[in-house]
C-alpha positions in Angstrom: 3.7 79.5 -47.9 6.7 78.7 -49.8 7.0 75.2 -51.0 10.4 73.6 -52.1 9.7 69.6 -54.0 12.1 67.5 -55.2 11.6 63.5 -56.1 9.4 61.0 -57.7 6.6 62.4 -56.5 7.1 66.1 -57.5 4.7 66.8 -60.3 2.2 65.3 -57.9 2.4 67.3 -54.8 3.2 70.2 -57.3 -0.2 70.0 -58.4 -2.3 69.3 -54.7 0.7 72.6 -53.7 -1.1 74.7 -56.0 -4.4 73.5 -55.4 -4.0 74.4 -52.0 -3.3 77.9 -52.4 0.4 77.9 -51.6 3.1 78.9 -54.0 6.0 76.5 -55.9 9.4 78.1 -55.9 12.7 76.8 -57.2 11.4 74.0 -59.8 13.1 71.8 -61.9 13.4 72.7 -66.0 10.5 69.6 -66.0 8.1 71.1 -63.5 8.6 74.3 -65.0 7.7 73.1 -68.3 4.7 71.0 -67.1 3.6 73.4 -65.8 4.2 76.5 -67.9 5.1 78.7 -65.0 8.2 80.0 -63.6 7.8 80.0 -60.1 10.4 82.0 -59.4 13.6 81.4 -56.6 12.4 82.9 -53.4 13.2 81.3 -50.5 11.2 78.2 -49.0 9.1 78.0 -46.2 9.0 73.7 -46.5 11.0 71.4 -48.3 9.4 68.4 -49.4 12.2 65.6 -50.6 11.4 61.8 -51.3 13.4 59.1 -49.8 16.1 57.4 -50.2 13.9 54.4 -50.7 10.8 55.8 -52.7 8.1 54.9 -50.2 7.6 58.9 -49.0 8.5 62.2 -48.3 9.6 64.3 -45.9 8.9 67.7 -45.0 11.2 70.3 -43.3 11.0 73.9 -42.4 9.1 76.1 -39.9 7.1 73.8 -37.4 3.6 75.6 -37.9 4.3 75.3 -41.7 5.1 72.0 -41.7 1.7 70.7 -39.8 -0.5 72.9 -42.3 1.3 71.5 -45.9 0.8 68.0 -44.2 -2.8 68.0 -43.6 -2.9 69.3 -47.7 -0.9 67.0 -49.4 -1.9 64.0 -47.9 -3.7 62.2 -50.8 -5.3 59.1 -49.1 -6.5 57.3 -46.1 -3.2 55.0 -46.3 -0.6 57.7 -45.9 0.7 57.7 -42.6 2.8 61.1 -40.8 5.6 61.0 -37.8 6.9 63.8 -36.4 11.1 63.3 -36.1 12.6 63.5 -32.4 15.9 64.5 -34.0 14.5 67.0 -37.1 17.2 68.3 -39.5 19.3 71.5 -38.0 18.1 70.7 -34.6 21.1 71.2 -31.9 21.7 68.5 -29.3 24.1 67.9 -26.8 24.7 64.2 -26.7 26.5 61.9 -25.0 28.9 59.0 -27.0 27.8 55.5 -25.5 29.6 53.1 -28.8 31.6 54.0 -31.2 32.0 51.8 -34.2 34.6 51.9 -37.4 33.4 55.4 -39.1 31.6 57.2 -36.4 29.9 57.5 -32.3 26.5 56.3 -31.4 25.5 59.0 -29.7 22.3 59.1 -27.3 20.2 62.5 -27.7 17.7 61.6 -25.4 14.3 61.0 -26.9 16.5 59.1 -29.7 20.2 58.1 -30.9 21.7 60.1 -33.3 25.5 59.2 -35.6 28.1 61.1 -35.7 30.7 60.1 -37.9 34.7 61.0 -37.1 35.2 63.1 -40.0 32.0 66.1 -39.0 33.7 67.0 -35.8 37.6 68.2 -35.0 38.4 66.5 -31.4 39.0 62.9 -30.6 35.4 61.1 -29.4 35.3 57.9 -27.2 32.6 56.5 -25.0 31.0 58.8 -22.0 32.2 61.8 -24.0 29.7 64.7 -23.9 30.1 67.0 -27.3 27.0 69.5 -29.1 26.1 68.3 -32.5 23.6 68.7 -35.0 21.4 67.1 -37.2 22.4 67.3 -40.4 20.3 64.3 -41.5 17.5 63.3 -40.8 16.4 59.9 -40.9 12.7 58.0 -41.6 11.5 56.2 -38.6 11.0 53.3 -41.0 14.8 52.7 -42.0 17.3 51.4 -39.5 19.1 54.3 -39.7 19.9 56.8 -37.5 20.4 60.1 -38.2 23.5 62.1 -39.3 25.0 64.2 -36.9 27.7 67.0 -37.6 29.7 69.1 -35.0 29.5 72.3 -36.2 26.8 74.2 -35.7 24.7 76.0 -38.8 21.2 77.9 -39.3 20.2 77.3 -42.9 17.7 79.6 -44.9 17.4 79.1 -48.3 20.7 79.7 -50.3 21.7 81.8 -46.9 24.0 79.8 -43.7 25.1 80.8 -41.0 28.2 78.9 -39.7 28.7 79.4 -35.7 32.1 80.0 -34.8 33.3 81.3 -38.9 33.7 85.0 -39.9 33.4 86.6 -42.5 31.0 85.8 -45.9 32.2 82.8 -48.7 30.5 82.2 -51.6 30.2 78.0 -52.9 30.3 78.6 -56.4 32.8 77.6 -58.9 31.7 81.0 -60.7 34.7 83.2 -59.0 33.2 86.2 -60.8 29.7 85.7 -59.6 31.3 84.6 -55.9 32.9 88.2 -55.5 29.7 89.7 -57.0 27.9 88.1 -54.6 30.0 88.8 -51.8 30.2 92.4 -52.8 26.6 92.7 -53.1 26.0 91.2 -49.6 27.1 94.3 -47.6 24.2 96.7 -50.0 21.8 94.4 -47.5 22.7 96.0 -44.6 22.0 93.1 -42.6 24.9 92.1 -40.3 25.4 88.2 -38.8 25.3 88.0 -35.3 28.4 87.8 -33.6 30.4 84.6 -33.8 28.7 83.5 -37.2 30.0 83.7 -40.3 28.3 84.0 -43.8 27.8 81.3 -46.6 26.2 82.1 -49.9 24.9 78.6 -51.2 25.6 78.0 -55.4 22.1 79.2 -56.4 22.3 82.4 -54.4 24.2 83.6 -57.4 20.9 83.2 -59.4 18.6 85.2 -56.5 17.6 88.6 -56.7 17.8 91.0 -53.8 14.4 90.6 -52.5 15.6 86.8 -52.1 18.6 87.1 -50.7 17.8 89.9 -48.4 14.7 87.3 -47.1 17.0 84.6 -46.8 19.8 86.4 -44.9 17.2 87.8 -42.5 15.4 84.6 -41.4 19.1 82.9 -40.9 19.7 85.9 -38.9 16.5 85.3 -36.9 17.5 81.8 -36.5 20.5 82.2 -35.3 19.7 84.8 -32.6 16.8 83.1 -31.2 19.1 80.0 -30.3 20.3 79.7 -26.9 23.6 77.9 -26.8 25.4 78.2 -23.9 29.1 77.1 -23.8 28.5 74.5 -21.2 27.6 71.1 -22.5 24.8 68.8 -20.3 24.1 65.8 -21.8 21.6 64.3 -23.1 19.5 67.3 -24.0 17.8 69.3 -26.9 18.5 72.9 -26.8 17.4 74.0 -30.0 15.0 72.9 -33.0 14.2 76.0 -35.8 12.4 73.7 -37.7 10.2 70.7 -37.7 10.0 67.3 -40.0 7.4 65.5 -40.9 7.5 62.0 -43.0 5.0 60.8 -44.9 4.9 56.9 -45.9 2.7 56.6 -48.8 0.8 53.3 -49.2 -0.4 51.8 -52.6 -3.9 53.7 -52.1 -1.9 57.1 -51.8 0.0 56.5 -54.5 -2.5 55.8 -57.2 -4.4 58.8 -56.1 -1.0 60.5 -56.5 -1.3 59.4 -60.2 -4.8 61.5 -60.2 -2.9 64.3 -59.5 0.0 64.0 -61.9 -2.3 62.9 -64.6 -4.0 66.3 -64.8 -1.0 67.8 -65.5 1.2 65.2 -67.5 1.2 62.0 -69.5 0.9 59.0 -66.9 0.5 55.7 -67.1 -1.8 53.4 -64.5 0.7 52.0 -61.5 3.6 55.4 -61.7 4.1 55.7 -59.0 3.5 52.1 -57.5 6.1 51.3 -60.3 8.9 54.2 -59.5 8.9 53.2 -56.0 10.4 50.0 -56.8 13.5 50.7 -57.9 15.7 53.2 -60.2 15.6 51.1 -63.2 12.2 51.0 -62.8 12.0 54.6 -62.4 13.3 55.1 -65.5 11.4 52.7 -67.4 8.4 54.5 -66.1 9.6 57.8 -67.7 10.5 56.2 -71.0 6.9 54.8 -71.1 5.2 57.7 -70.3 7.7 59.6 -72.9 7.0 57.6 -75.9 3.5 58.0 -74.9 3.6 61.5 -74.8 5.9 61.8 -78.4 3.6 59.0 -80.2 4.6 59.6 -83.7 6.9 58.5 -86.6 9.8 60.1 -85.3 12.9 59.2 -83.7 11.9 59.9 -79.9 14.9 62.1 -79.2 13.8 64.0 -76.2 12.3 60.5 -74.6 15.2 58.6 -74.9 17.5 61.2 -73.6 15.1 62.2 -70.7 15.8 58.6 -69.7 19.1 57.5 -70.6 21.0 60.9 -71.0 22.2 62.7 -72.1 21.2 65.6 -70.6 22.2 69.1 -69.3 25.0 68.7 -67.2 26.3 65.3 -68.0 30.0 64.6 -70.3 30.3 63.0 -73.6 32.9 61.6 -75.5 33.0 62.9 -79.3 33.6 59.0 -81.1 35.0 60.1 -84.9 34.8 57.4 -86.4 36.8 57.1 -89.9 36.3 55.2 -93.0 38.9 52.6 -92.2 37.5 51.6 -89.4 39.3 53.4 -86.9 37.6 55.3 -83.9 39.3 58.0 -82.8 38.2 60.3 -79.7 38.5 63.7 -80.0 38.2 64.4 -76.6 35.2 65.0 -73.6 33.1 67.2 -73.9 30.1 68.5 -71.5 26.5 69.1 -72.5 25.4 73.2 -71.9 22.3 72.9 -73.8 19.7 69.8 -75.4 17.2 70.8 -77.4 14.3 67.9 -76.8 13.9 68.0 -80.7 17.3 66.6 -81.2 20.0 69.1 -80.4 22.9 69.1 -78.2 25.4 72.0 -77.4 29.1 70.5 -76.2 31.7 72.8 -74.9 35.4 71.6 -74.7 38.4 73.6 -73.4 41.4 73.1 -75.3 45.0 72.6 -74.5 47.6 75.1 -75.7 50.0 74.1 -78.4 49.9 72.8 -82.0 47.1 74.9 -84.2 43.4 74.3 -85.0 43.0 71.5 -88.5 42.6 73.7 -91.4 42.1 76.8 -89.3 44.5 79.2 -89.9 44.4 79.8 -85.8 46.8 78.8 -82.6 45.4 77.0 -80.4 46.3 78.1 -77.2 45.2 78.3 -73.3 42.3 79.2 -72.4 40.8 78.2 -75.8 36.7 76.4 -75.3 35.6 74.8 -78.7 31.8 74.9 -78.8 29.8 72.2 -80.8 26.1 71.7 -81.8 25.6 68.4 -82.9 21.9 67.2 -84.3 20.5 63.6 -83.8 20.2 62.5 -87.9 21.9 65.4 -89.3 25.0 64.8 -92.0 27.3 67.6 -90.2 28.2 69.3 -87.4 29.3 72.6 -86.6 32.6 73.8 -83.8 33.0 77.2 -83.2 36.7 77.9 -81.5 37.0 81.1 -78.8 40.2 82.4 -77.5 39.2 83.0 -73.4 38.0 86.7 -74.2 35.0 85.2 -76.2 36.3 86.2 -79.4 35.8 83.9 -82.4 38.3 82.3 -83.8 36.9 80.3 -86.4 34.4 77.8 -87.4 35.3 74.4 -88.8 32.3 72.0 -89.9 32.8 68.2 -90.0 30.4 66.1 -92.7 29.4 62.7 -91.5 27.2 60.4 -91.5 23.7 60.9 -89.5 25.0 61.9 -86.1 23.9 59.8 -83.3 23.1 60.9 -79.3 24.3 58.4 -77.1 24.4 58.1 -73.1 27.7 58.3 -73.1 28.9 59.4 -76.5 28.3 61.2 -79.7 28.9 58.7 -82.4 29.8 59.7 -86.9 32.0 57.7 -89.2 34.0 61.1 -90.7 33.4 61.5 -94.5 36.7 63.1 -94.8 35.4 66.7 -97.0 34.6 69.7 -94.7 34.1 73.2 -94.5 35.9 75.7 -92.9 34.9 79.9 -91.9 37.9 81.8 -90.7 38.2 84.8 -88.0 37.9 87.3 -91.3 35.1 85.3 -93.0 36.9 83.4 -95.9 34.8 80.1 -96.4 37.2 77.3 -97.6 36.0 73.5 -98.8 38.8 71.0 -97.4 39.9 67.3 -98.1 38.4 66.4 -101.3 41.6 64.7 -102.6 40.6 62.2 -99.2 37.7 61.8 -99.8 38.2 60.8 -103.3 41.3 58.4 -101.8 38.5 56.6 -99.6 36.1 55.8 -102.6 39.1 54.8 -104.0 40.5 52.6 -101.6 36.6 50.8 -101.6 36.2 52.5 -97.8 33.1 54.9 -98.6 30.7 54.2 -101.4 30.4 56.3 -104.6 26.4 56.9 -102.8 28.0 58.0 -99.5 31.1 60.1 -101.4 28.2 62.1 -103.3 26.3 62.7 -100.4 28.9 64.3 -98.7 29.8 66.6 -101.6 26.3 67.6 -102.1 26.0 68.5 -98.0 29.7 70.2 -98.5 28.4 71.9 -101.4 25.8 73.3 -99.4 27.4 74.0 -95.9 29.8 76.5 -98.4 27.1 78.3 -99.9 25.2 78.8 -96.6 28.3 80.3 -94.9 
């Protein structure tokens, strides 16, 4: 089968997964490079996802799936397994007996279930009958119950199926890969059943045909083999596609969880005993296990921004810091790219009006400045793109050593820089304040020749 992991205990389960026989699919950049596989984005037969509150995992998909991946990832004699009355996607109709500030207690039969005001359209008030969903689950050991929604989906991988919708949307905020998408949906030749409409998720966009054809046929599937007739009895179950399991590991189970990851990575005694406690704790777990893995005489780049950020994905602020002492930021920025060995790519898009500093170049709309900055390094390099991709020049800052922060990139400007324009002319800029700051006693003659000597050889390597 197809297994889907997410959570703490990921590279753990990854590896008694494997073991088993069964295949990985969709994994995170860190599993995938644990691992040194691909695993590819077909669609899932389980998903495995850790709790809210570390202690387990559940596991959701086909029912006979389910039961089979339990009895193989269970690692000890202290894990203990419940099956869920109310499993995720199942379709109840329930009746409202309280309804409290946000939402309706609402009594499925074998169990309650929530439904909060906002997931369905008409007014709800106790001894009202309505159908619902699940649309989360909930772990027998939480008060909680779970989430219930009014409409009515059948989920298969990066494929939904909405019941009362037409049509197929795309959630993406790539519009050009969204009409791709939707374009490329009709070469399927698979047709929703009446009443349903279509709804690519994000990482459809990324799936191949073979994917997406599997996906769109097992919604299909779904979706035709439910019987929901328009008259609403409750409290009843009328429909469950899929089954979910939860696991509660105890402290036996998760040092023999350790074993597991510890074949694969870097782990220290206690992991996951440790990352169960808490999200600080979590991550001081990772930064542990990081150093570990980086021992050496160098700056741990890729430890400390696997812990604190940043990352892929998260926004910076560029902090210029000048000679005089004042900071000044030149705008946010997000991180495309980090290079574990210190490099980070930032991409800004720029506001029309005024022109680019020392660039003979407009800035106008649609305008994304592109910056690689290196933990330690004495420069920097922005390349600036009109919105057809076409360059429009190169302009590189010398600083002092840059430095990667959560939350910031951080350089006190040395004032000289070096500058490429769209037909190639190299040009060396703001010596005279450069020479104005050693003057005024802001930047030391040391620091000044420094900078000259990394200006002087920025200009000869472009």
């Amino acid at each position: 089968m197809n297994v889907r992991l997410r959570g703490i205990y990921t590279t753990a389960l990854t590896h008694r997964v494997r073991e088993a026989g069964h295949d990985v699919v969709a994994a995170s950049d860190p599993i995938r490079e644990r691992f040194d596989a691909d695993f590819g984005h077909a669609p899932h037969d389980v998903a495995v996802d850790t709790t809210d509150d570390r202690q387990g995992v559940s596991l959701t998909g086909d029912p006979d799936d389910v039961a089979r991946l339990v009895d193989c990832i269970i690692p000890s004699r202290d894990t203990f397994a419940w099956s869920s009355p109310a499993p995720r996607d199942a379709v109840f109709d329930a009746r409202v007996t309280e309804t409290l500030g946000s939402g309706a207690v609402c009594d499925l039969g074998e169990t309650e279930g929530f439904l909060p005001f906002g997931n369905v359209d008409a007014h709800v008030d106790v001894g009202d009958e309505v159908r619902v969903q699940v649309e989360e689950a909930a772990p027998p050991w939480l008060d909680r119950r779970p989430v219930l929604d009014g409409d009515v989906r059948v989920r298969a991988g990066p494929a939904t199926l909405v019941r009362g919708e037409s049509g197929i949307t795309v959630d993406t905020y790539d519009d050009e890969a969204g009409r791709e998408l939707a374009g490329m949906t009709d070469l399927l030749g698979i047709e929703p059943p009446d009443g349903w409409g279509l709804r690519w998720g994000d990482d459809a966009t990324d799936a191949d045909m073979g994917a997406l054809q599997t996906s769109l046929e097992r919604a299909v599937d779904r979706a035709e083999s439910l019987s929901l007739d328009d008259d609403v009895a409750a409290p009843r179950r009328l429909a469950a596609p899929l089954a979910t399991t939860w696991l509660w590991f105890g402290r036996e189970s998760r040092f023999e969880l350790d074993t597991d990851r510890r074949a694969v990575t870097t782990t220290m005694p206690g992991h996951h005993r440790v990352k169960a406690s808490s999200s600080d704790a979590s991550r001081a777990v990772d930064f542990v296990e990081a150093l570990d893995a980086a021992a050496g005489d160098d700056f741990p780049f890729g430890a400390v921004t696997d812990t604190f950020g940043p990352t892929t994905g998260d926004y910076v602020r560029l902090a210029h810091g000048k000679p005089d002492g004042r900071l000044i930021i030149l705008g946010r920025a997000e991180v495309t790219d980090r290079d574990p060995e210190g490099s980070l790519t930032l991409r800004r898009e720029m506001t029309a009006g005024g022109s680019y500093d020392a660039l003979d170049a407009r800035r106008e709309a649609g305008d994304v400045a592109v910056t690689t900055v290196k933990e330690g390094r004495w420069w920097y390099p922005t390349v600036y793109r009109d919105d057809e991709g076409r360059r429009k020049g190169t302009y590189v800052n010398v600083c002092t050593p840059v430095e990667c922060f959560p939350d910031a990139v951080r350089y006190v400007d040395l004032h000289v820089d070096v500058v490429k324009e769209r037909d190639g002319t190299v040009r060396r800029v703001d010596d005279d304040e450069l020479d104005a700051a050693v003057e005024a006693g802001n930047v030391s003659e040391a620091l000044a020749e420094q900078a000259r000597t990394v200006a002087s050889s920025l200009e000869d390597a472009l």
